[in-house]
N, CA, C and O atoms as a CHARMM CRD file, in Angstrom:
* protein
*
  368
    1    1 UNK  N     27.24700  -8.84000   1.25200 PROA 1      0.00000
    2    1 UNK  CA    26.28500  -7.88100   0.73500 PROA 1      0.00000
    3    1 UNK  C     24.90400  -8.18800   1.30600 PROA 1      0.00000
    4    1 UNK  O     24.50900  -9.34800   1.42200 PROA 1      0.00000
    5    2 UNK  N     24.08300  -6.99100   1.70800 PROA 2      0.00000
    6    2 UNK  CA    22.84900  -7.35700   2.53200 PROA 2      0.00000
    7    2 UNK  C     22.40300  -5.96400   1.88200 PROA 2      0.00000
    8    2 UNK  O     22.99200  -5.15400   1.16700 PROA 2      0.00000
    9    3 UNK  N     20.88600  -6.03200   2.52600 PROA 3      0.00000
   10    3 UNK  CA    19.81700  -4.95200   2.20700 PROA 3      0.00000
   11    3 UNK  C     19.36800  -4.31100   3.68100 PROA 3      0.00000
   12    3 UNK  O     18.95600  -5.08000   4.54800 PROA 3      0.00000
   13    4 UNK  N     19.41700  -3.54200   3.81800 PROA 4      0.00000
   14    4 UNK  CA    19.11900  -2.67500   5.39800 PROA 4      0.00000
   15    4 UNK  C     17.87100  -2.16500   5.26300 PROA 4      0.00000
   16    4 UNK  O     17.94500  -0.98000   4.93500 PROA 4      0.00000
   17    5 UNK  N     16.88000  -2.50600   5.36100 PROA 5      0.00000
   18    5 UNK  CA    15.57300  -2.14200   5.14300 PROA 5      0.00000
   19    5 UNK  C     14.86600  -1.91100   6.27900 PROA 5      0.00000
   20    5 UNK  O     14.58300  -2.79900   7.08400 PROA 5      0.00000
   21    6 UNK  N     14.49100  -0.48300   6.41600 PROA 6      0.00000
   22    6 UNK  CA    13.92800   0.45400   7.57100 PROA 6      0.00000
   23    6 UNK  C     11.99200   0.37700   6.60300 PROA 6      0.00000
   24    6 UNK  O     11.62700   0.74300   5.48500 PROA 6      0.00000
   25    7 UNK  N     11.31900  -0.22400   7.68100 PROA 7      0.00000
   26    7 UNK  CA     9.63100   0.13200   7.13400 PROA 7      0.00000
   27    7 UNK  C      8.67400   0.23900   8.42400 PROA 7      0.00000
   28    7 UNK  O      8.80100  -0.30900   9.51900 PROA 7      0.00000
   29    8 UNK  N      7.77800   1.02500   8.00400 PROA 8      0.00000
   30    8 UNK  CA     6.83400   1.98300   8.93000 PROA 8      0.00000
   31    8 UNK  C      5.40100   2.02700   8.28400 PROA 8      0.00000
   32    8 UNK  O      5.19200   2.48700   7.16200 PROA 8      0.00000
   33    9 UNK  N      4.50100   1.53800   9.05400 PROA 9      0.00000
   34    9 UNK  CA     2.95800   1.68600   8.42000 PROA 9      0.00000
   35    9 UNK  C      2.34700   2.53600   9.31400 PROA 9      0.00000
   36    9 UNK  O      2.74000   2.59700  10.48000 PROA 9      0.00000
   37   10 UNK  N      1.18600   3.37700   8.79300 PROA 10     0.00000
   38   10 UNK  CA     0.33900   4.39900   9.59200 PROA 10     0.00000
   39   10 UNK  C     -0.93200   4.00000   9.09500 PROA 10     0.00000
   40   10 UNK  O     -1.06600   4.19600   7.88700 PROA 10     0.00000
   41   11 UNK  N     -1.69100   3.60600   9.55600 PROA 11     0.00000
   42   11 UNK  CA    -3.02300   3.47300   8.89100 PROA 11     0.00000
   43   11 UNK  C     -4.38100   3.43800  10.20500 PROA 11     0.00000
   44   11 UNK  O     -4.11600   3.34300  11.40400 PROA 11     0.00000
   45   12 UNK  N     -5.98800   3.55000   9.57900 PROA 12     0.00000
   46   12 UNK  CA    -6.57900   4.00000   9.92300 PROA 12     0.00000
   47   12 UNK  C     -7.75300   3.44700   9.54600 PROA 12     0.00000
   48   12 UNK  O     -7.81300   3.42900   8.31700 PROA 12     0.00000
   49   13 UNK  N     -8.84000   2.92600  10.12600 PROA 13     0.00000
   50   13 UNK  CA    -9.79500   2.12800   9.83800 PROA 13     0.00000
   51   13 UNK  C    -11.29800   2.47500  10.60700 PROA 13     0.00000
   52   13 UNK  O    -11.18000   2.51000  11.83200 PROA 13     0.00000
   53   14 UNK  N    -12.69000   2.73500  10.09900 PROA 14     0.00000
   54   14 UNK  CA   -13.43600   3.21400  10.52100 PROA 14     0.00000
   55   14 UNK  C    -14.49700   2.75800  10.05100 PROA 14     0.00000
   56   14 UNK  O    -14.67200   2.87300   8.83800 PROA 14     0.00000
   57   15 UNK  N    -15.70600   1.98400  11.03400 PROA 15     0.00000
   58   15 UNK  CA   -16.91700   1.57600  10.42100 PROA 15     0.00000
   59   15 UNK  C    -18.34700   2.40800  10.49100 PROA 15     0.00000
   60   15 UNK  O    -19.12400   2.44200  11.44500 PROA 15     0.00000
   61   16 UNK  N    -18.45800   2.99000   9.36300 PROA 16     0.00000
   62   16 UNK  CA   -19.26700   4.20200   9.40000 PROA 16     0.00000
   63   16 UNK  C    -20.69200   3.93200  10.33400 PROA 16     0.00000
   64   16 UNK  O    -20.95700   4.61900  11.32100 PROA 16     0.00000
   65   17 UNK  N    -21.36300   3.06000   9.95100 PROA 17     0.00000
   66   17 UNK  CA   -22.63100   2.43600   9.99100 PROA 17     0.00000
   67   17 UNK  C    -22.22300   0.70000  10.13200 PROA 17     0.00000
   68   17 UNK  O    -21.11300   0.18400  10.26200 PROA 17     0.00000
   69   18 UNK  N    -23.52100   0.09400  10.05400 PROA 18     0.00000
   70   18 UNK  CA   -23.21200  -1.44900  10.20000 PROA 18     0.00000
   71   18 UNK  C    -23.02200  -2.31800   8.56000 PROA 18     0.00000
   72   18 UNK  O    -23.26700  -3.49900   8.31400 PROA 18     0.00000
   73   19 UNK  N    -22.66000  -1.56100   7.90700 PROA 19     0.00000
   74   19 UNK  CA   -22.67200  -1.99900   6.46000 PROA 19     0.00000
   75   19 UNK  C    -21.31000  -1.02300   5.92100 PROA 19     0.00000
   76   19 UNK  O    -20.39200  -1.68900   5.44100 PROA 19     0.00000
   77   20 UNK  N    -21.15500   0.11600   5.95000 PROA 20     0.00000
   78   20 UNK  CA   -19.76300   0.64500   5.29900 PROA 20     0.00000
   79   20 UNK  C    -19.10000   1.24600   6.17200 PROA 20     0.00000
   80   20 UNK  O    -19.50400   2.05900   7.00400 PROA 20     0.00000
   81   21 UNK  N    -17.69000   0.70900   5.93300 PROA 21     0.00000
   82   21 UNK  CA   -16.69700   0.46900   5.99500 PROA 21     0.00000
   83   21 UNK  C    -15.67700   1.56400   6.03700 PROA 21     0.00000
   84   21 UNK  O    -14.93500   0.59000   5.90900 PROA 21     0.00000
   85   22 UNK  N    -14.89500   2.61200   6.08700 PROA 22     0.00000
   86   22 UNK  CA   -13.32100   3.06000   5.05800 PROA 22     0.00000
   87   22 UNK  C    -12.20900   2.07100   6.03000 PROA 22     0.00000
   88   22 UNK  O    -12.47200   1.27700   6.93300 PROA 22     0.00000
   89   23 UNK  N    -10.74600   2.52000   5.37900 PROA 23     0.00000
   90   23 UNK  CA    -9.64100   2.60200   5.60400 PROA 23     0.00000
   91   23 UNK  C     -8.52000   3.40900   5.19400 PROA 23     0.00000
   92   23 UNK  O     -8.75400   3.61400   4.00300 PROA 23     0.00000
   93   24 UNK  N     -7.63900   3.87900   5.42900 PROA 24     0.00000
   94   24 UNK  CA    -6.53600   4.87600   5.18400 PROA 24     0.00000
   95   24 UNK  C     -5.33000   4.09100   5.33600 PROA 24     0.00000
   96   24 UNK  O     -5.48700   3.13300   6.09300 PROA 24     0.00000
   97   25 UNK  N     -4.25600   4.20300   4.87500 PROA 25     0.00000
   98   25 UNK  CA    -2.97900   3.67800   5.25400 PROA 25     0.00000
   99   25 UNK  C     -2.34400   4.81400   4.27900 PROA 25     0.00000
  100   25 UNK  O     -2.86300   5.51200   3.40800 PROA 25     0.00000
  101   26 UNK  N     -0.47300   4.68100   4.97300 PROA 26     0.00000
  102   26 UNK  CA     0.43000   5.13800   4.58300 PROA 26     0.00000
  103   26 UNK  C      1.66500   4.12900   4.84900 PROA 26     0.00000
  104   26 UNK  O      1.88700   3.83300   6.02300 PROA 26     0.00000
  105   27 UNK  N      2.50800   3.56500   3.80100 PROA 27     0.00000
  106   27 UNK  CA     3.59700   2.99400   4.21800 PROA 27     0.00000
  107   27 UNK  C      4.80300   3.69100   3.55200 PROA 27     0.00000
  108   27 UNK  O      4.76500   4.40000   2.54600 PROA 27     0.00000
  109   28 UNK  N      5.97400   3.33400   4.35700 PROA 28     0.00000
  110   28 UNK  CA     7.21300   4.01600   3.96000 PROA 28     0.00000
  111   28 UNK  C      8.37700   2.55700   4.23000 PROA 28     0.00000
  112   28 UNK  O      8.48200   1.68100   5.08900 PROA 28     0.00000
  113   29 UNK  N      8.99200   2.87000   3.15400 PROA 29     0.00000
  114   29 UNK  CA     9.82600   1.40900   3.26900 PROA 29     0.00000
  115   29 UNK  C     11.11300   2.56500   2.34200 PROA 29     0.00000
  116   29 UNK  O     11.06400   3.41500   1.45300 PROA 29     0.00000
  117   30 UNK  N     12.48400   1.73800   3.48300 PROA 30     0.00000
  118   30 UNK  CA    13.86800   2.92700   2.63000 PROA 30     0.00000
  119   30 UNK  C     14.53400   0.85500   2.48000 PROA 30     0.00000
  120   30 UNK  O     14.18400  -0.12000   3.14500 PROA 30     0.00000
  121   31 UNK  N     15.48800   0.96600   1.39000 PROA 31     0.00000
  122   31 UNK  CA    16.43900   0.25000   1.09200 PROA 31     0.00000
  123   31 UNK  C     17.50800   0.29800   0.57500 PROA 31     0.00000
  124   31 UNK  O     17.69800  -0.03000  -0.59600 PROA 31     0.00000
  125   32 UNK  N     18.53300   0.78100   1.48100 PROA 32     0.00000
  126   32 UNK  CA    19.79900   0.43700   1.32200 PROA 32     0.00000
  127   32 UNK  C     20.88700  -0.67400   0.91000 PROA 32     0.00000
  128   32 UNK  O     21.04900  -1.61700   1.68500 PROA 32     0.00000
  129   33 UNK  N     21.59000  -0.60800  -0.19500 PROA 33     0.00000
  130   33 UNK  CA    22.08900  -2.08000  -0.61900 PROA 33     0.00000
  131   33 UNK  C     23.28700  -2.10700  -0.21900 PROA 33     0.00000
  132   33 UNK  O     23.99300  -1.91400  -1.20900 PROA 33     0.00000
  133   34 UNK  N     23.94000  -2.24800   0.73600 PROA 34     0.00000
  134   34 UNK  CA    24.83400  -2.52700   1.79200 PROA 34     0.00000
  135   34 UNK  C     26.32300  -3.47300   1.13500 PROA 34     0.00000
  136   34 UNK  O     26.42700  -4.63300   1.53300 PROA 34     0.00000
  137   35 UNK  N     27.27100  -2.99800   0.28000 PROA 35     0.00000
  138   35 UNK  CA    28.21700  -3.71900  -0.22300 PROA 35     0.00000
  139   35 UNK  C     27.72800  -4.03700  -1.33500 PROA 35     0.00000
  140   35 UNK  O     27.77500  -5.12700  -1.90500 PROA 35     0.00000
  141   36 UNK  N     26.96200  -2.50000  -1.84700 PROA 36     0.00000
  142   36 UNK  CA    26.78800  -2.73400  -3.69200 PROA 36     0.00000
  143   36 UNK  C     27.23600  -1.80500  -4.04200 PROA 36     0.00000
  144   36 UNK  O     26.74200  -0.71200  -3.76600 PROA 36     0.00000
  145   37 UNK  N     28.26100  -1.94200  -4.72600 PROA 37     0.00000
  146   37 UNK  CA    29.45600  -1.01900  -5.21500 PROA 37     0.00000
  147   37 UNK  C     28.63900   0.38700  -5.88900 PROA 37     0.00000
  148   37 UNK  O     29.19300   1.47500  -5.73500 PROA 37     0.00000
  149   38 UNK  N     27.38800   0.32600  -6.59200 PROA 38     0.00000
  150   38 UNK  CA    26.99100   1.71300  -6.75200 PROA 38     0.00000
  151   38 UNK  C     26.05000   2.23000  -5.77100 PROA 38     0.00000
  152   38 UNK  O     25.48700   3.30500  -5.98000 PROA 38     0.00000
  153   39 UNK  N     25.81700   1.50100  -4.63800 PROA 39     0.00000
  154   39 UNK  CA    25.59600   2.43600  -3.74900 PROA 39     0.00000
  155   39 UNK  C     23.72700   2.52600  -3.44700 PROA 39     0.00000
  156   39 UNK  O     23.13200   3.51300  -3.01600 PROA 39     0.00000
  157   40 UNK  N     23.27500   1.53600  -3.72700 PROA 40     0.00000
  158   40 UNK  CA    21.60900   1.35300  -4.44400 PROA 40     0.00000
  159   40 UNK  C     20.86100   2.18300  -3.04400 PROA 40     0.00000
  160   40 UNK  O     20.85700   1.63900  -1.94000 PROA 40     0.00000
  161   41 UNK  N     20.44900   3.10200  -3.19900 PROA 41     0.00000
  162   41 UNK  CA    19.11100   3.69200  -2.32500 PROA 41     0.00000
  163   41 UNK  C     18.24000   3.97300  -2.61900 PROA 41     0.00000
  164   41 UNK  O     18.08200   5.04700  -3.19900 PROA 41     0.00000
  165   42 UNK  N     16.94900   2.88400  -2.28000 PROA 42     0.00000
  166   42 UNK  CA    15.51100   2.82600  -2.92900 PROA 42     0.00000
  167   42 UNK  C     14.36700   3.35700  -1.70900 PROA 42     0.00000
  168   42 UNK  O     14.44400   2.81900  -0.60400 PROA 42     0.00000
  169   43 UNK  N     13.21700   4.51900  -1.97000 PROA 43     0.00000
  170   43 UNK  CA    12.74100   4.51800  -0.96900 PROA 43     0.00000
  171   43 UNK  C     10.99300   4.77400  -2.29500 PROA 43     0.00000
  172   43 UNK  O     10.65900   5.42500  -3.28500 PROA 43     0.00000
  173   44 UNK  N     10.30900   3.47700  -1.10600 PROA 44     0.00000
  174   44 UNK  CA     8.90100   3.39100  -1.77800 PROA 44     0.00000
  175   44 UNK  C      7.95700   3.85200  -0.38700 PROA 44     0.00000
  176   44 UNK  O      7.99300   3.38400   0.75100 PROA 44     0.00000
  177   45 UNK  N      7.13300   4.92300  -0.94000 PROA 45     0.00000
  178   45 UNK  CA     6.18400   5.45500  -0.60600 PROA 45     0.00000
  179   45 UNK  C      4.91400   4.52700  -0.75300 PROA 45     0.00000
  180   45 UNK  O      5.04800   3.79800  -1.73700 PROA 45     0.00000
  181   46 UNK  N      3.74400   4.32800  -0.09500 PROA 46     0.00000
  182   46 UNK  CA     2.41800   3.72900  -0.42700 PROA 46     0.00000
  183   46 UNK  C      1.57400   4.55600   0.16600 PROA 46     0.00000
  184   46 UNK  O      1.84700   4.98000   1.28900 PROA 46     0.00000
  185   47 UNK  N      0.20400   4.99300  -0.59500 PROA 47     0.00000
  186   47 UNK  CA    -0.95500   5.44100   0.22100 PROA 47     0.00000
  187   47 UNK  C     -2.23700   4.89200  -0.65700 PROA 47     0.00000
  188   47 UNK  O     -2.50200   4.87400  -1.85900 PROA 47     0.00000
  189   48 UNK  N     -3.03100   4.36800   0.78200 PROA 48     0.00000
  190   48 UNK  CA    -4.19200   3.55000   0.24400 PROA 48     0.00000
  191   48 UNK  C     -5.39800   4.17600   1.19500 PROA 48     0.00000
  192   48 UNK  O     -5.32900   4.50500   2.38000 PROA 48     0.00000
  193   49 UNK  N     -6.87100   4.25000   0.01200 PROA 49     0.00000
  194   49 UNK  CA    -7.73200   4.44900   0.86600 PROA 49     0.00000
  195   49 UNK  C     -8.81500   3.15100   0.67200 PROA 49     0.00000
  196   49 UNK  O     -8.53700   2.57000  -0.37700 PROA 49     0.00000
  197   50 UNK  N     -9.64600   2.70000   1.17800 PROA 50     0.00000
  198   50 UNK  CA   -10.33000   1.66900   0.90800 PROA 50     0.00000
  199   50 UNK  C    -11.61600   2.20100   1.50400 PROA 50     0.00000
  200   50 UNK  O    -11.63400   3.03400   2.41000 PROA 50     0.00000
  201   51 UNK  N    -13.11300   1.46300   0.72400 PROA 51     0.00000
  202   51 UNK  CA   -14.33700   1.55100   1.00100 PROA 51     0.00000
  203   51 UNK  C    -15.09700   0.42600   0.81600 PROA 51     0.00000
  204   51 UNK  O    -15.08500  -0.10400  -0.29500 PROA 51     0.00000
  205   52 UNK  N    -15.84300  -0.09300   1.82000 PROA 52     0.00000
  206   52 UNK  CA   -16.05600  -1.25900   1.67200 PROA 52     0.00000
  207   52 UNK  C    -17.78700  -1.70300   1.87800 PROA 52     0.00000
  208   52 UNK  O    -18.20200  -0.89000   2.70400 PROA 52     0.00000
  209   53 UNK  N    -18.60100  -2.35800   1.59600 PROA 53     0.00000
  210   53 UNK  CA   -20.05100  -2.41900   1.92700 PROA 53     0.00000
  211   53 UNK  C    -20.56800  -3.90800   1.84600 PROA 53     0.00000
  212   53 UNK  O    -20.58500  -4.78000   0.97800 PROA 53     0.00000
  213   54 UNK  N    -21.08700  -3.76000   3.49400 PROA 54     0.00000
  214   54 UNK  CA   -22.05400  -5.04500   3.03000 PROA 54     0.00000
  215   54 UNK  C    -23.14400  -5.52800   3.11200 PROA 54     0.00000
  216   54 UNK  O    -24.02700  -5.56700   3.96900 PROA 54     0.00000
  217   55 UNK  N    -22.88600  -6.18900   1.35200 PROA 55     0.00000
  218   55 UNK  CA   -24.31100  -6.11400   1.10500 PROA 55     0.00000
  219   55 UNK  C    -25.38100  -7.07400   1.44100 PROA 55     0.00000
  220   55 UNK  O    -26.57200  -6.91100   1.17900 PROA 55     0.00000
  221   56 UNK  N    -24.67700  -8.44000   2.25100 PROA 56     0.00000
  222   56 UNK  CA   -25.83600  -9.16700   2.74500 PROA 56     0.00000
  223   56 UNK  C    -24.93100  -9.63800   3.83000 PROA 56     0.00000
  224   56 UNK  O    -23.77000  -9.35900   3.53000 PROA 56     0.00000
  225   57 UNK  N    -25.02000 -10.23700   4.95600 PROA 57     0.00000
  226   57 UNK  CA   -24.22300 -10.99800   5.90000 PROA 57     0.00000
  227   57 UNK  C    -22.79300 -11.93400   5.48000 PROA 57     0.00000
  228   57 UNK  O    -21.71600 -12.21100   6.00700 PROA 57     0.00000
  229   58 UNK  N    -23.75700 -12.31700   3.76600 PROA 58     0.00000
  230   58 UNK  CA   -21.92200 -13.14900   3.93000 PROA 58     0.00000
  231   58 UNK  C    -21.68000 -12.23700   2.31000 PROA 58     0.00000
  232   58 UNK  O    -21.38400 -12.92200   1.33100 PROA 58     0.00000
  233   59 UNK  N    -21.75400 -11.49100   2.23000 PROA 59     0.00000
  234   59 UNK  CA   -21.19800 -11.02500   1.28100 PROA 59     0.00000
  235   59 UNK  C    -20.79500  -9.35300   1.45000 PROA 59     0.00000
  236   59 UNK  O    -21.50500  -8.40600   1.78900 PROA 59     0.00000
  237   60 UNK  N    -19.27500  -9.41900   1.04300 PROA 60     0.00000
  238   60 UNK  CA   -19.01100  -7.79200   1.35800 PROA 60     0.00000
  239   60 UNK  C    -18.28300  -7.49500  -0.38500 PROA 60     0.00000
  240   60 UNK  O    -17.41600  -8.16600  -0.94500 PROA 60     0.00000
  241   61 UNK  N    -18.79200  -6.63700  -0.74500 PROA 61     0.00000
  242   61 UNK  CA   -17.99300  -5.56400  -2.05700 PROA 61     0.00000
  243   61 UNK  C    -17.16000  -4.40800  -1.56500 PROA 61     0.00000
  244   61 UNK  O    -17.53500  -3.57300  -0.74200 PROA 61     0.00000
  245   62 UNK  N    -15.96900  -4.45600  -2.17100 PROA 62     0.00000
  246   62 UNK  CA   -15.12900  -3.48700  -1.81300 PROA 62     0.00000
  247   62 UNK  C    -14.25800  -2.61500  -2.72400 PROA 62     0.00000
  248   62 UNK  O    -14.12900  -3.24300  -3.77400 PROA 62     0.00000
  249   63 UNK  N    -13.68800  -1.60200  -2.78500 PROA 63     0.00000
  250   63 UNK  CA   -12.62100  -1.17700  -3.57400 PROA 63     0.00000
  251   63 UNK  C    -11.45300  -0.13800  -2.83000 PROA 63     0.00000
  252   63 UNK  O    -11.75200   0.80000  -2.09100 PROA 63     0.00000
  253   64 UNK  N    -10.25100  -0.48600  -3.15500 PROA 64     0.00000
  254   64 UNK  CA    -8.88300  -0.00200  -2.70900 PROA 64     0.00000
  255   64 UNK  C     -8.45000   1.18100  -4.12600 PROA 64     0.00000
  256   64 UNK  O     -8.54700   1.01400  -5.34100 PROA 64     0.00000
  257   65 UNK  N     -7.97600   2.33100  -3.34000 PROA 65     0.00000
  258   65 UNK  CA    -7.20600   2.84900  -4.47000 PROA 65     0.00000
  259   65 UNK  C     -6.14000   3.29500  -4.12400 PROA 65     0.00000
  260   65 UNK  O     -5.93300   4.26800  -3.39800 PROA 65     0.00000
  261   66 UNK  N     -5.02700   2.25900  -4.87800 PROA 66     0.00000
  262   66 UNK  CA    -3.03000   3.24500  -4.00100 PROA 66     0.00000
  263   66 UNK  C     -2.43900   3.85400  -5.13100 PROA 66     0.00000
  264   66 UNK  O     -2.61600   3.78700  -6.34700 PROA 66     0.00000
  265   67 UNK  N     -1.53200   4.59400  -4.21200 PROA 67     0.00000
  266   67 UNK  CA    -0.49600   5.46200  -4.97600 PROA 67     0.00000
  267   67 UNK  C      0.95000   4.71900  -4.92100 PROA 67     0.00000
  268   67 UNK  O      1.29800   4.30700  -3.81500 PROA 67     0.00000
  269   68 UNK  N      1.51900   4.58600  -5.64400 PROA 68     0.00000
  270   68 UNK  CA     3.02700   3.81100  -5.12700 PROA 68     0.00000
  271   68 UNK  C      3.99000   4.96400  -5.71200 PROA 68     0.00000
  272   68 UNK  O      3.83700   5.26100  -6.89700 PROA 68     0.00000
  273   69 UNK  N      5.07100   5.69800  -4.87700 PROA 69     0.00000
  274   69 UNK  CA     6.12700   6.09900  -5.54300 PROA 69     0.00000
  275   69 UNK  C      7.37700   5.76200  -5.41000 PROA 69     0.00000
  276   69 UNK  O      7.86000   5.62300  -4.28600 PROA 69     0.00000
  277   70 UNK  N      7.93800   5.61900  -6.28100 PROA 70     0.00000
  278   70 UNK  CA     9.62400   4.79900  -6.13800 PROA 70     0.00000
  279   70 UNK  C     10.00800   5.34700  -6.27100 PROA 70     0.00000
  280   70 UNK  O      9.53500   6.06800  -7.14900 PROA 70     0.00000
  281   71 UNK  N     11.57500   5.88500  -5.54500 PROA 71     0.00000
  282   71 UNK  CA    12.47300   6.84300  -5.93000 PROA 71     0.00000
  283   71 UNK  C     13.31000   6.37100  -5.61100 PROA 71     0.00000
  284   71 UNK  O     13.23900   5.80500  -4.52000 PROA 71     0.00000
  285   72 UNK  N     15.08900   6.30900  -6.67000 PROA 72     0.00000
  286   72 UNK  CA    15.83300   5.27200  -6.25700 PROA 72     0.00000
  287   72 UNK  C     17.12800   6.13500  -6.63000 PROA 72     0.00000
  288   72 UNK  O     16.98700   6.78900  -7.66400 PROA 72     0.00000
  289   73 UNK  N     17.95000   6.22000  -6.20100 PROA 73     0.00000
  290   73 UNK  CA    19.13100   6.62500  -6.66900 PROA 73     0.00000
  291   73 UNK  C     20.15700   6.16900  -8.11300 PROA 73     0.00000
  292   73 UNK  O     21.08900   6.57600  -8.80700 PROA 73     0.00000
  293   74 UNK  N     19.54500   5.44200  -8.00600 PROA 74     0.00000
  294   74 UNK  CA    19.70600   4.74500  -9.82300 PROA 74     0.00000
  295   74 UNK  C     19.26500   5.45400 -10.81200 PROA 74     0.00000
  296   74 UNK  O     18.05200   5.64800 -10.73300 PROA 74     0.00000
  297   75 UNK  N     19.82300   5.96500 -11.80300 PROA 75     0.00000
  298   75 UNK  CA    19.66100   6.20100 -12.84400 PROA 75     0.00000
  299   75 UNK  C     17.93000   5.90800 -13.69700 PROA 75     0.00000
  300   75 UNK  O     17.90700   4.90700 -14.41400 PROA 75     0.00000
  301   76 UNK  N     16.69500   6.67100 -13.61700 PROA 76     0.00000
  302   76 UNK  CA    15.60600   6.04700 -14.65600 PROA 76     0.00000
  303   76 UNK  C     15.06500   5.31400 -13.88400 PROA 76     0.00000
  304   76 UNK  O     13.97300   4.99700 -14.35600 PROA 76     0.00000
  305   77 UNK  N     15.26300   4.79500 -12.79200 PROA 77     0.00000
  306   77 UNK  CA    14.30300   3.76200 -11.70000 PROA 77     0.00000
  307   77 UNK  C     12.85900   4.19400 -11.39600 PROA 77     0.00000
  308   77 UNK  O     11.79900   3.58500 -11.25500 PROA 77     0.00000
  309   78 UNK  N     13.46200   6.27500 -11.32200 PROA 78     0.00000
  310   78 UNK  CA    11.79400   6.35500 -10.51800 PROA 78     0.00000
  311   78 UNK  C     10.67400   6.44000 -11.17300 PROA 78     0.00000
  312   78 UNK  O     10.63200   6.73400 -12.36700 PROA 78     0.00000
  313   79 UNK  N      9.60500   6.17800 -10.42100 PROA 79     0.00000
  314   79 UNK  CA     7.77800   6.07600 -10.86900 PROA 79     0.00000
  315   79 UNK  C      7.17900   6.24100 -10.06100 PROA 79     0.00000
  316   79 UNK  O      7.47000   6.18100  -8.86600 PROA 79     0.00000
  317   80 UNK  N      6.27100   6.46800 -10.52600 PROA 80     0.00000
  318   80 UNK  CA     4.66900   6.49400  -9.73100 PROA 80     0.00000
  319   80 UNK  C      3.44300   5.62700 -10.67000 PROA 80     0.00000
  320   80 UNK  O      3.19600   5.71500 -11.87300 PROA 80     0.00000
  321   81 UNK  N      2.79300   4.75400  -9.58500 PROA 81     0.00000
  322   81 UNK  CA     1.65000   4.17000 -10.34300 PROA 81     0.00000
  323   81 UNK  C      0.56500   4.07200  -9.00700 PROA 81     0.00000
  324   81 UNK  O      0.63600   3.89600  -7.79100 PROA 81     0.00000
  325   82 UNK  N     -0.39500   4.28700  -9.96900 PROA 82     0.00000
  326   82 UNK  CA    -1.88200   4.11200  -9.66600 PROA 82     0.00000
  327   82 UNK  C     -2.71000   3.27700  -9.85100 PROA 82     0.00000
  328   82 UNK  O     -3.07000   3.24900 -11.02800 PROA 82     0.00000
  329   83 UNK  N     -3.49300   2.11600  -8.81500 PROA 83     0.00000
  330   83 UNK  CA    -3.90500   0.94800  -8.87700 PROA 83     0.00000
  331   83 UNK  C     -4.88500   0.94100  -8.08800 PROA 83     0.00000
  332   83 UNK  O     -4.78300   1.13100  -6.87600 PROA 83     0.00000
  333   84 UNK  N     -6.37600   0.62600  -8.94900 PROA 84     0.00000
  334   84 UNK  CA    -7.82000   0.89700  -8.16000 PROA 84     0.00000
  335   84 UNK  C     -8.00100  -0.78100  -8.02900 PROA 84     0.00000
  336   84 UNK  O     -7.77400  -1.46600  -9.02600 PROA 84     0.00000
  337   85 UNK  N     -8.34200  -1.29700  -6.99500 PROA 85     0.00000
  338   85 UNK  CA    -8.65800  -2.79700  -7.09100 PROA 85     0.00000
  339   85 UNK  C    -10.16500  -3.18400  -6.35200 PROA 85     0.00000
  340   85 UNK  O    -10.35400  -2.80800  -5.19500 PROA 85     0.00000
  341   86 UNK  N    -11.40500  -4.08700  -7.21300 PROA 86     0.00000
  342   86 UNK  CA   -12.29200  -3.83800  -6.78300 PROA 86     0.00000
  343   86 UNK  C    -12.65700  -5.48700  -6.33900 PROA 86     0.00000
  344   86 UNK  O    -12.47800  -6.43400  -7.10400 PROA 86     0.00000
  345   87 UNK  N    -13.28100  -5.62200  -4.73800 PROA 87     0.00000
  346   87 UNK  CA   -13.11300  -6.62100  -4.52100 PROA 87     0.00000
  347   87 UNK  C    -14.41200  -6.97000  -4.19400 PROA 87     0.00000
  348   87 UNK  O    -15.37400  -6.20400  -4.14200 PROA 87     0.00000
  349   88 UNK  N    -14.39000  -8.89400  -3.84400 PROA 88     0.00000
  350   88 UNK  CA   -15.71400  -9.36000  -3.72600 PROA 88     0.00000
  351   88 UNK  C    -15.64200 -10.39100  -2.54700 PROA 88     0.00000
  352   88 UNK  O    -15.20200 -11.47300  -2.93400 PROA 88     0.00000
  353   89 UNK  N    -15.90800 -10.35600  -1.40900 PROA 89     0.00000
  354   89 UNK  CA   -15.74200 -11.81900  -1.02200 PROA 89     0.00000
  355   89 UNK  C    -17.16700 -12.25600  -0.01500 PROA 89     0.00000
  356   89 UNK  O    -17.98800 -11.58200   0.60600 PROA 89     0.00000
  357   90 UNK  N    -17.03700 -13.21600  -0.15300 PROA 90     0.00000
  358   90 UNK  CA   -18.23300 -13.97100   0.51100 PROA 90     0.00000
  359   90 UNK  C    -17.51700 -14.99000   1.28000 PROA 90     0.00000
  360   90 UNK  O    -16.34000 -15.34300   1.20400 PROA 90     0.00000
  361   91 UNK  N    -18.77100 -15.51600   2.27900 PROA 91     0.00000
  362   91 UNK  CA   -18.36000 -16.80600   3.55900 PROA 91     0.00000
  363   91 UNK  C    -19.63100 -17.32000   4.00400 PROA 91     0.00000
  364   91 UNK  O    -20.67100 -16.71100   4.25700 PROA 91     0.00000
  365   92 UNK  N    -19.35400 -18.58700   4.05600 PROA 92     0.00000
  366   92 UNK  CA   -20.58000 -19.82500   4.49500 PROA 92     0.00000
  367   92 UNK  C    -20.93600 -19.81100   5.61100 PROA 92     0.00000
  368   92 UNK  O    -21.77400 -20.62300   6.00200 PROA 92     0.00000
């Protein structure tokens, strides 16, 4: 028994000015469960956009917002969720 997993990213990245930032992505991931008697076919969708700024040389603020959808041939598996993540990082 194995998992046959076909995945594909599209994404897109652009620095407006010398301080902000975007990004775009799209991923597609299929999974097939290969010698599982019911037959498991899972396919997850991702789309992310990101914006990013910085605000002094070593410090950048950012935030991501994705979509995830699961759709599975299983019974009640599928969803969709929405996840804004806001980030901080700095360097010496």
């Amino acid at each position: 028994d194995y998992i046959d997993t076909t995945s594909w990213t599209l994404g897109w990245s652009h620095e407006w000015t010398d301080v902000v930032a975007s990004r775009v992505s799209y991923n597609s991931l299929n999974e097939d469960y290969v010698g599982d008697p019911s037959g498991t076919d899972d396919d997850t969708d991702t789309f992310t956009v990101g914006l990013s700024y910085d605000m002094r040389r070593w410090l950048t603020l950012g935030v991501d917002v994705s979509h995830v959808s699961f759709d599975s041939n299983q019974p009640d598996a599928d969803y969709d969720s929405n996840t804004i993540v806001f980030k901080v990082q700095g360097s010496l």
